[in-house]
NUSE-144253 format. One record per residue (C-alpha): x, y, z; residue in one letter. Coordinates in steps of 0.05 Angstrom, whole numbers, plus 5000, padded with zeros to 4 digits. Layout:
XYZA/...
! end
This chain:
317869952704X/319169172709X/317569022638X/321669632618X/328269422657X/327168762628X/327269032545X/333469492571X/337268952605X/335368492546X/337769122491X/344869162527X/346068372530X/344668382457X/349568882434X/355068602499X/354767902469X/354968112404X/362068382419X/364467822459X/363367382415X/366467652357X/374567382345X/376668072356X/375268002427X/378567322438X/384967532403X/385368112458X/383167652520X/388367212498X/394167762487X/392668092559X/392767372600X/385067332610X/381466812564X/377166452615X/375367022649X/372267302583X/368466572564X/366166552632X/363167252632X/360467132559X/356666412585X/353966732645X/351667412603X/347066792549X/344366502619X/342167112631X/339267342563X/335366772561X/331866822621X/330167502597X/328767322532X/322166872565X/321167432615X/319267942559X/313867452521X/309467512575X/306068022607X/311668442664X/306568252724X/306967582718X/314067472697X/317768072749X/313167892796X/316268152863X/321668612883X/327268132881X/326767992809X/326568732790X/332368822832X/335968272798X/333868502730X/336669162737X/343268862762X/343068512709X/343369122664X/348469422705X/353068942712X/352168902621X/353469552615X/360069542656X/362068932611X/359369302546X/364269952575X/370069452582X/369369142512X/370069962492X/377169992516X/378369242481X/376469522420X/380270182434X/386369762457X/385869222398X/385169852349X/391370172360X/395269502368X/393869302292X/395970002270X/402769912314X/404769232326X/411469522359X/407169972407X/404969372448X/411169192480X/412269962516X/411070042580X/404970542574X/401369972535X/403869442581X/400569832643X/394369852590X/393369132588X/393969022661X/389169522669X/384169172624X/385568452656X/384568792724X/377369032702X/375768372671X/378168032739X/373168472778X/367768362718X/367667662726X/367767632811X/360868132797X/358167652754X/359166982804X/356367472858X/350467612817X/350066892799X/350866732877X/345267242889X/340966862843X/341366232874X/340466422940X/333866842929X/330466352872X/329866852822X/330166552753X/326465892780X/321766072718X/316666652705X/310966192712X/312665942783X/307866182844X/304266642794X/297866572745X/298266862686X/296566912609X/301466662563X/300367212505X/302666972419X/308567322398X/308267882362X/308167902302X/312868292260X/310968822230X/314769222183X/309269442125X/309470102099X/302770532122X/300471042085X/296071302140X/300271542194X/297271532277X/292272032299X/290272322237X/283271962236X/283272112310X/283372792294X/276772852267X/272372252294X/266472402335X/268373242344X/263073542287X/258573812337X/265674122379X/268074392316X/261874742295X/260875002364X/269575292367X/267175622296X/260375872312X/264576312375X/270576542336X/266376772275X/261377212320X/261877982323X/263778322383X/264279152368X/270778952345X/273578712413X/278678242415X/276977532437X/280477032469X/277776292457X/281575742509X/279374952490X/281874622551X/280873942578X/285273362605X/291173072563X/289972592510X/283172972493X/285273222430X/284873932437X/289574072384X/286573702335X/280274052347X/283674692341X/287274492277X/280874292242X/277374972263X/283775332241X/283175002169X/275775042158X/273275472106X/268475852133X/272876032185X/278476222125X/273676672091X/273677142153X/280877282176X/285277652136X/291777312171X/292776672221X/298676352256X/299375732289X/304675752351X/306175142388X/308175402461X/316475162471X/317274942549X/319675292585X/316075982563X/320576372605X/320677002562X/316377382521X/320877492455X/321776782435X/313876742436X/314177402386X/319177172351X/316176522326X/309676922316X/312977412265X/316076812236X/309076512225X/305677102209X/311577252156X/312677962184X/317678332138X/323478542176X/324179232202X/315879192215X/313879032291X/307178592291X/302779152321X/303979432244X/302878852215X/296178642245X/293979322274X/288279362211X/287278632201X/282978172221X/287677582253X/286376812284X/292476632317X/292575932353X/297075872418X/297975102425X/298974712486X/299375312543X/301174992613X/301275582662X/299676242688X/306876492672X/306676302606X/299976602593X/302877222618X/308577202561X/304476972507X/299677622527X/304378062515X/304978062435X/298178252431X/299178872472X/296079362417X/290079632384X/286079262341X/278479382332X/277678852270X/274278252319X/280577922321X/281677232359X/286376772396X/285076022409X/288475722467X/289774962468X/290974852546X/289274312613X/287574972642X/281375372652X/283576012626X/278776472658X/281776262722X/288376322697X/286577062675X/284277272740X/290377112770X/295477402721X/297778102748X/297778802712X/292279282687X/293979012611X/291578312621X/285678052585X/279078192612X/275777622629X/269177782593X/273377692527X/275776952542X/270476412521X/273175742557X/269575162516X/271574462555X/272573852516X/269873262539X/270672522519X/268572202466X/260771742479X/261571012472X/258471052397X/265071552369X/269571202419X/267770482386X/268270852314X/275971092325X/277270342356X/274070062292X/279670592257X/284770472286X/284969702290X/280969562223X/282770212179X/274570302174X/269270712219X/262970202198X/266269552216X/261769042245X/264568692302X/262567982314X/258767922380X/263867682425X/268668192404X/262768772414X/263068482485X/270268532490X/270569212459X/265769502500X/269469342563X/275269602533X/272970302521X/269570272582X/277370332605X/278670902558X/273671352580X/272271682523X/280871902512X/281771972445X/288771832456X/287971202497X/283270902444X/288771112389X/294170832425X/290470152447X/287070082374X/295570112353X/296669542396X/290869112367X/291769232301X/299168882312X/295268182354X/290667702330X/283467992318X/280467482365X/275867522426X/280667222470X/285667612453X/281668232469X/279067962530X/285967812554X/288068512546X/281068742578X/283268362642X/290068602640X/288169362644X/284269202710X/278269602737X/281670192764X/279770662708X/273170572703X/272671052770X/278271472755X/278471912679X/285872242704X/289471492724X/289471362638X/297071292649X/295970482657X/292670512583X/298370792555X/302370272590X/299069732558X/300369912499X/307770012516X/307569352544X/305169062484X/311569292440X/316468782430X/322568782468X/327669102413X/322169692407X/321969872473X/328770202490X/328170612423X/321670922443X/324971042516X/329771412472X/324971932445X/324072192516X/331472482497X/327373092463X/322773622494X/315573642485X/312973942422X/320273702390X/318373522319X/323372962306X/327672892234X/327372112222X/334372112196X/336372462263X/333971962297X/335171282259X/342471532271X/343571712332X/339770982342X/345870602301X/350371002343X/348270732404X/347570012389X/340069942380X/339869702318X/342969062292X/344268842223X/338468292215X/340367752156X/341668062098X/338168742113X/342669332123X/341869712189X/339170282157X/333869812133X/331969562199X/331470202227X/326870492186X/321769922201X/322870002272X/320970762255X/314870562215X/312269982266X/312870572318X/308171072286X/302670472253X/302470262324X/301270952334X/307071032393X/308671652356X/305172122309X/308872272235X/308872982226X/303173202185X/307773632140X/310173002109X/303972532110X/304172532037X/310172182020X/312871842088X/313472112152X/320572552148X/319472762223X/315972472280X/313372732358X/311772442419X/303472652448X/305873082509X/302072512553X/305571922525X/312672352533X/310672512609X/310671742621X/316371492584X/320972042607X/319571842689X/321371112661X/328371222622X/329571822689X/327371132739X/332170682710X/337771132724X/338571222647X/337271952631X/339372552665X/334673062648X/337873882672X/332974402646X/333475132663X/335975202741X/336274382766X/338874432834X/339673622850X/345073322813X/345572612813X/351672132819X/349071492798X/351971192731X/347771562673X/347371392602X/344371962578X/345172692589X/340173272562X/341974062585X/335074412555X/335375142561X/340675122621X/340075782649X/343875592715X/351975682734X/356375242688X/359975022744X/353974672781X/354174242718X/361474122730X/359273592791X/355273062741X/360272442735X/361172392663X/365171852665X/359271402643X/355071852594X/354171532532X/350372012488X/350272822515X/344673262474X/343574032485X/338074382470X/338775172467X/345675542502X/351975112501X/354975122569X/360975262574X/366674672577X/362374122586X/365173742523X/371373502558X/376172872561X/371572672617X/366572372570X/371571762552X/365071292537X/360471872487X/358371502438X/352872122418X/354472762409X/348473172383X/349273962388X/344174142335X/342074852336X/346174992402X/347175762410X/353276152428X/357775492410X/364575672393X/370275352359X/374475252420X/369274872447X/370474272415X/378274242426X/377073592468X/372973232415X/378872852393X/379272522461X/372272252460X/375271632417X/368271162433X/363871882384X/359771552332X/355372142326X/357172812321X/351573392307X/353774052294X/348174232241X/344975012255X/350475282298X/355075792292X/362075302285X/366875432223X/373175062239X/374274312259X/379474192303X/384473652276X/384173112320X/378472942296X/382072452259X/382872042326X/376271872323X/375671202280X/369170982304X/364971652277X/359471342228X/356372102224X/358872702223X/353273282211X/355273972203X/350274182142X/348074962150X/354475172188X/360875582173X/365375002157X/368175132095X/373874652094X/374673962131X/380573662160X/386373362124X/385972742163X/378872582154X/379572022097X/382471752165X/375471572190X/374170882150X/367270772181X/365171392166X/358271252130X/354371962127X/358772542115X/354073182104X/356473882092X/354374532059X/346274862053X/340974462059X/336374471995X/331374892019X/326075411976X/330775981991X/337175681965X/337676011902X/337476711941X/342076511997X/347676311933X/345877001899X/347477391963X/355176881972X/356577181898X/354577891911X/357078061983X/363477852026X/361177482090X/362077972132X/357978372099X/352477892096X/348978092173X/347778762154X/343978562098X/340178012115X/337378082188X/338678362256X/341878012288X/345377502241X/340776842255X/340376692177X/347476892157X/351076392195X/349375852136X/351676272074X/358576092071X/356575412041X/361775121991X/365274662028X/371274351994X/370573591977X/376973222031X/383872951996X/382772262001X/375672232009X/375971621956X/379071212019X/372171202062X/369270702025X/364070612079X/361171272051X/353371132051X/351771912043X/356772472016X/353973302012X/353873691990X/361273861971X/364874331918X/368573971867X/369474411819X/375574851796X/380275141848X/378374771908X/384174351897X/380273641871X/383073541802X/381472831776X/377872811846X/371672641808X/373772021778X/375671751854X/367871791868X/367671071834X/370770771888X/366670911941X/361470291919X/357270331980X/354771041965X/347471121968X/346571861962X/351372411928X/351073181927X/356973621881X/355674351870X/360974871835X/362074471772X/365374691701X/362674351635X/367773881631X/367473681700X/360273571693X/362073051644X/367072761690X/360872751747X/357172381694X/362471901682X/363471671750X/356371661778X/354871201722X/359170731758X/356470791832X/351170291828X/348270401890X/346871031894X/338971261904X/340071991919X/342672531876X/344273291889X/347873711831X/348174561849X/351274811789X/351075541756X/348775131681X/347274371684X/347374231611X/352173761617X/347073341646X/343073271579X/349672891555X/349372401596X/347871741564X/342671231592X/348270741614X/351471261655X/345071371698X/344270991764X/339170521750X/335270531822X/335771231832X/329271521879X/330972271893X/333572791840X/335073501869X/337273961813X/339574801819X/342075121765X/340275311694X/337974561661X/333374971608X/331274281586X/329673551613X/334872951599X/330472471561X/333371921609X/329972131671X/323571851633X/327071201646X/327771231718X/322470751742X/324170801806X/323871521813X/320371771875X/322272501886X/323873061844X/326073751874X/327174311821X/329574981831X/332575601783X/331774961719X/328075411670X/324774851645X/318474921590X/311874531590X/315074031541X/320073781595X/313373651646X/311973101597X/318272701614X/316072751684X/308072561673X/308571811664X/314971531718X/310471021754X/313071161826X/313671951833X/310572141886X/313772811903X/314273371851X/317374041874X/317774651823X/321075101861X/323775881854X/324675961771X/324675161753X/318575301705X/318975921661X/312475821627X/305976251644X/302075621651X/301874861677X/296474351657X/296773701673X/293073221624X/288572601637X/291771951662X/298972291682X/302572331747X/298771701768X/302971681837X/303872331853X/302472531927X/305873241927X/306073791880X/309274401912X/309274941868X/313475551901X/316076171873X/314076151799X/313876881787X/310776791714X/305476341723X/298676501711X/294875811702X/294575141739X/290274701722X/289573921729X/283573481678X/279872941708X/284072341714X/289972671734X/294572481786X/289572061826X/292571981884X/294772711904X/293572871978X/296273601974X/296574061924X/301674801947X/301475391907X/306175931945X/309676481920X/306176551854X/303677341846X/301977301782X/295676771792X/289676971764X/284377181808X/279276741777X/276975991760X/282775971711X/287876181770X/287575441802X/283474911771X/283674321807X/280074151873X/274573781836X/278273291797X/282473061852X/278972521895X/283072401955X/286273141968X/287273302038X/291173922038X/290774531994X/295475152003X/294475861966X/299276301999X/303976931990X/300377051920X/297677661929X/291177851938X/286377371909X/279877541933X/275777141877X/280376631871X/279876461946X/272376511944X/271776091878X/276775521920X/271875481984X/265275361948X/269874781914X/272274441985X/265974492012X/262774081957X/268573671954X/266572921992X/273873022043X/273273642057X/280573782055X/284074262092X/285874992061X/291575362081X/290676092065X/294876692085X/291377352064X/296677782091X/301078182046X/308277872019X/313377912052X/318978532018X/324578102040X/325277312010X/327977052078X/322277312123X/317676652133X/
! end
């Protein structure tokens, strides 16, 4: 806890002196009659970040070394983040005085700036106290003084790429003989009994890894007809969200209940991360039907299951002579030193010099076998100097303790923690924010980081810049795991091991930074917090009415919005993230306006369709989010907001697009529940042309813009040619465009010479084939087409910097795959529902030399795919989905052989390929990585939304 209040106090004085120091500031201290009390607070707040700056580069038990100085760092932080709230209503104050220089003489805005000199006056009496305070107890007489400790190098910064991502070595490392034995017990016979399989052991042990490797081995494929993978959400308080993420999985068509679906097929169904009897009971209750086909269940859990089984209650519960409980252990010191050798020198068979064997082996002695603590302290020494000392230093720090005790592996983690430098720290606090199992969207993230203050411009490198290397020095120094969905390319989402979450979350909760309310939390604090998370509040709204809010600085809900709580009271939000929030109505946000300090607003997955106008008010928003709502039109006052910098609107660009635009053309919106699902979950998003904002050529801070209609009737005539001034866009999406404003599109993207991202939606995008080389942006790394192209610009060929191409409803012909084959930096290829019109793909010898990705999905007609030796090199997985018409033999998928380093390989929703499948195992298993195969046996879905 010391060394974490000293990175938060440090964070805060960054980001407080920052703002004092800027001219801004001293024009307003010297307007309201308080100059020296703002220069005094500023020189006391660098006396203080220094000290902290030498307190963080050393280790926390030498430099905090007693009470006192914990005490005094935390006021510290306090007493910053009172100054930091004052500098908020400078800012606020200064804001509206250069919009009405008039205004400042009234009395309101008289009584303002007393009010703001008063707070200053009591700021700077609570900084000489704390000064006092200082002096009379010793505290910053130097972290050395009275206390022996190791002076450790700084750290070195480290902002490289990685293409391997944490944990997924640890996955496999040392756990042949565990896998074998999972696989040996799922694939025996039992009279056609179903079986439930529970790995369990301690956290960190890397039971899911073990259970995704037995999910994806062949042999294991070749004898289920159907699987699912279902990663238990906490709380499990109810049995239909469990179903209704297993239908989702299992692709059950709607109308069909799951007992239909599986009653005569053979089904593996994994159940991830179960923590208690009651949620074993809800889980239990989707398999409440006949099935004699030996179907199984695999239970990740810290639980013995048998004993969980014998106390669950009813007649229907699983017998416990049809639960196999297989324990998994640690890893012996031989694996353990194997993963260490991974992690820190990206090779199994490294030979350590003999004084760092020594070293090592005292280390994992610590570990005990964790795969996780290994992981985690193999991150940390990757990032030092590779020297005995250096080892042996962290050796001593970790103490003896664990050596006796395999549960206290919290202090390993905290090492590790420890080790991050100071700026790191508070971020990965910050991920405690999200529940467990929460799979993390990077850009999510990065911004709600900006929005707080995190992040700092550095040089010449843009925020968004520094962020992402933050992001990336996270997950090489395996703090958090990169979602293996995305591995390929870069790590698009991110998670937090449940263990590592656990510990971080009683640290940001300890510093009185977090306010945590799930389900029915009866003690509501009234201590100044930062944060606020409601997770599946299930309580009275008006209990939540007694939280001070006066001090909240970033408010997240996960699940039912309760009612009222976004009101003026929230004067400081900075954060507002209501992603996916049910039952959220319009009137709910008729305060927002108020909140003038929002920076982040998340409305993305919910059911809003209206913005209220004052909106406007807010001139600090940098992001406003409400992609896959019902917003159809934005605010007039909106080119208001002149640091806006990400403005994103309409459907995501997802596989189902082009039926989700077939069904807007076809049916009114209100018609559109009846049609597509029960109860209206996927409807909510189909109203998706959202008009592009009069005036939207005034936020020139625009970074991000999409995706908006700009075509004919939405009331943007010679809108298109405005685009060129916003200069700092970096990514553009336009859908609903004529011929001739395509050529207008063309005109003025040509012009945007920063932009790296680009999203046209279109019914015909000929127009694009016109467009000359000149007009194309030069650095441009993403292309996301819909609409009829029928053939490739020859300019794309000339995008060298190219690293993503998404394609759906093109048409395109083999021909246009050749402009494709030879940009030097794709790495992602998506053909996508009726992009490719042939009945065959082939990929020659010595193209797609970079390519990482080829999702092929929905491509009705084709027959063939097949890839020569020499081919695309470097791909790690290969999708086929969607594609019925595949032939069930060698000739269906050609491939697996001549690509050396695949990992993944997908054949689903294809029909039934019972040769094809057969032909593709005997290939993995000769092939040297083994890679994982994703197979789904189970008949297609009728409807194109049920996945």
């Amino acid at each position: 806890m010391e060394a974490t209040a000293v990175s938060l106090a440090r964070s805060v004085l960054d980001g407080v002196l920052s703002s004092a120091g800027s001219s801004l500031a001293d024009e307003v201290a010297r307007l309201i009659g308080v100059p020296k009390e703002v220069d005094f607070i500023r020189n006391e707040l660098e006396m203080m970040q220094a000290f902290l700056k030498v307190a963080s580069t050393v280790y926390p038990e030498a430099t905090v070394r007693n009470d006192i100085v914990k005490t005094w760092v935390k006021q510290v932080r306090y007493l910053a983040c009172d100054v930091e709230d004052c500098l908020l209503d400078f800012a606020l104050y200064a804001d509206r005085r250069s919009s009405s220089r008039l205004g400042a003489w009234l009395p309101s805005a008289i009584a303002e700036r007393r009010r703001i000199a008063g707070r200053i006056r009591d700021l700077k009496a609570s900084v000489e106290a704390l000064n006092q305070r200082n002096q009379r107890y010793q505290i910053a007489a130097g972290p050395g003084a009275g206390a022996h400790h190791h002076q450790s190098p700084a750290l070195h910064e480290h902002y490289e790429h990685s293409a391997e991502l944490a944990f997924q070595v640890s996955d496999i490392i040392g756990r042949d003989d565990d896998i074998n034995a999972v696989a040996k017990m799922l694939l025996s016979r039992n009279n056609g009994a179903l079986r439930v399989l529970s790995v369990w052991g301690m956290g960190g042990m890397g039971k899911s890894s073990l259970a995704r490797m037995v999910h994806n081995d062949s042999d294991v494929l070749a004898e289920f007809d159907c699987r699912a993978w279902i990663t238990v959400p906490h709380p499990l308080d109810n049995p239909d969200v469990f179903k209704r993420r297993l239908k989702e999985e299992l692709a059950v068509p709607n109308g069909l209940k799951i007992e239909d679906h599986l009653g005569d097929k053979r089904y593996l169904v994994v159940v991830d991360d179960l923590l208690s009897q009651d949620e074993w009971e809800n889980v239990w209750q989707a398999f409440q039907f006949s099935n004699k086909m030996d179907s199984r269940i695999i239970v990740t859990t810290r639980l013995k299951l048998k004993d969980v089984a014998r106390h669950c209650a009813g007649p229907r519960n699983v017998a416990e002579e049809l639960i196999y409980d297989y324990e998994l252990k640690p890893l012996d010191s031989k694996e353990s030193k194997r993963l260490l050798c991974q992690k820190v020198f990206k090779t199994t068979d490294y030979n350590l010099p003999s004084d760092m064997e020594d070293q090592a082996r005292h280390i994992l002695r610590r570990c005990c076998g964790l795969p996780l603590a290994i992981s985690t302290i193999g991150g940390l020494l990757a990032n030092r100097p590779r020297t005995s000392i250096e080892w042996r230093n962290l050796h001593e720090h970790l103490g003896a303790e664990l050596e006796t005790d395999l549960n206290n592996i919290t202090k390993v983690i905290m090492s590790s923690y420890d080790g991050l430098p100071y700026h790191l720290k508070p971020i990965f606090l910050y991920l405690s924010i999200f529940p467990e199992n929460h799979e993390i969207r990077r850009t999510r993230l990065l911004r709600r980081w900006m929005a707080e203050g995190y992040i700092a411009k550095k040089r010449d490198m843009p925020v968004e810049v520094v962020g992402e290397h933050f992001y990336n020095d996270l997950i090489n120094r395996s703090m958090i795991q990169g979602s293996m969905a995305s591995y390929a390319v870069r790590a698009d989402r991110c998670s937090v091991h449940s263990m590592v979450r656990k510990i971080i979350l009683s640290k940001f909760i300890e510093e009185n930074q977090l306010l945590l309310i799930e389900k029915h939390s009866n003690e509501i604090p009234q201590s100044k917090i930062r944060h606020l998370v409601v997770s599946r509040w299930k309580g009275r709204d008006e209990e939540l009415r007694r939280i001070n809010l006066s001090y909240v600085r970033s408010l997240t809900i996960f699940g039912d919005y309760p009612a009222s709580l976004v009101s003026p009271k929230l004067r400081l939000l900075r954060v507002l993230d209501l992603e996916d929030t049910i039952n959220l109505k319009n009137s709910d946000l008729k305060h927002i306006g108020e909140l003038r300090h929002l920076r982040y607003i998340c409305l993305r997955g919910t059911n809003i369709s209206k913005l209220p106008s004052s909106l406007q008010n807010l001139r600090y928003l940098e992001t406003l989010d409400i992609q896959d709502t019902q917003v159809t039109q934005l605010p007039r006052g909106i080119s208001k907001l002149e640091k806006l910098c990400y403005l994103l609107v309409g459907v995501n660009f997802s596989k189902d697009l082009l039926g989700k635009m077939e069904l807007v053309k076809n049916h009114k919106a209100s018609l559109l529940t009846c049609l597509c699902c029960n109860k209206g979950e996927c409807c909510k998003v189909f109203n998706s042309s959202v008009r592009a904002p009069e005036g939207i050529e005034k936020l020139q801070n625009l970074h991000m813009l999409g995706v908006v209609n700009v075509g004919n009737g939405n009331g943007v005539a010679g809108r298109l040619k405005k685009l060129t001034n916003l200069t700092n866009l970096r990514r553009l999406g336009v859908e609903g465009l004529t011929e001739k404003e395509g050529k207008d599109l063309c005109q003025s993207i040509g012009e945007l010479r920063r932009l790296q991202r680009l999203e046209v939606r279109s019914d015909s995008l000929t127009f694009l084939a016109k467009m000359g080389e000149s007009q194309v942006p030069a650095h441009l790394v993403s292309l996301r087409l819909c609409g009829n192209l029928s053939s490739l610009p020859d300019w794309i060929g000339s995008l060298n910097d190219l690293g993503k191409v998404k394609l759906l409803g093109t048409q395109l012909k083999h021909k246009d795959i050749v402009h494709l084959q030879n940009l030097r930096n794709l790495t992602l290829l998506g053909l996508w529902e009726n992009s490719y019109i042939g009945d065959s793909l082939h990929f020659c010898t010595g193209t797609f030399l970079k390519l990482k990705f080829l999702d092929i999905d929905g491509l009705e007609k084709i027959e063939k795919v097949s890839v020569e030796k020499g081919a695309m090199p470097e791909l790690k997985k290969l999708w086929v989905n969607k594609c019925p018409k595949l032939q069930d033999n060698s000739s269906g998928l050609f491939a697996v052989p001549h690509l050396p380093i695949l990992n993944e390989l997908l054949l689903k929703k294809c029909g039934d390929k019972e040769n094809l499948t057969k032909i593709l195992q005997r290939q993995i298993s000769d092939h040297h990585k083994r890679p994982r195969f994703l197979i789904d046996k189970s008949i297609m879905p009728t409807s194109p939304y049920a996945q």
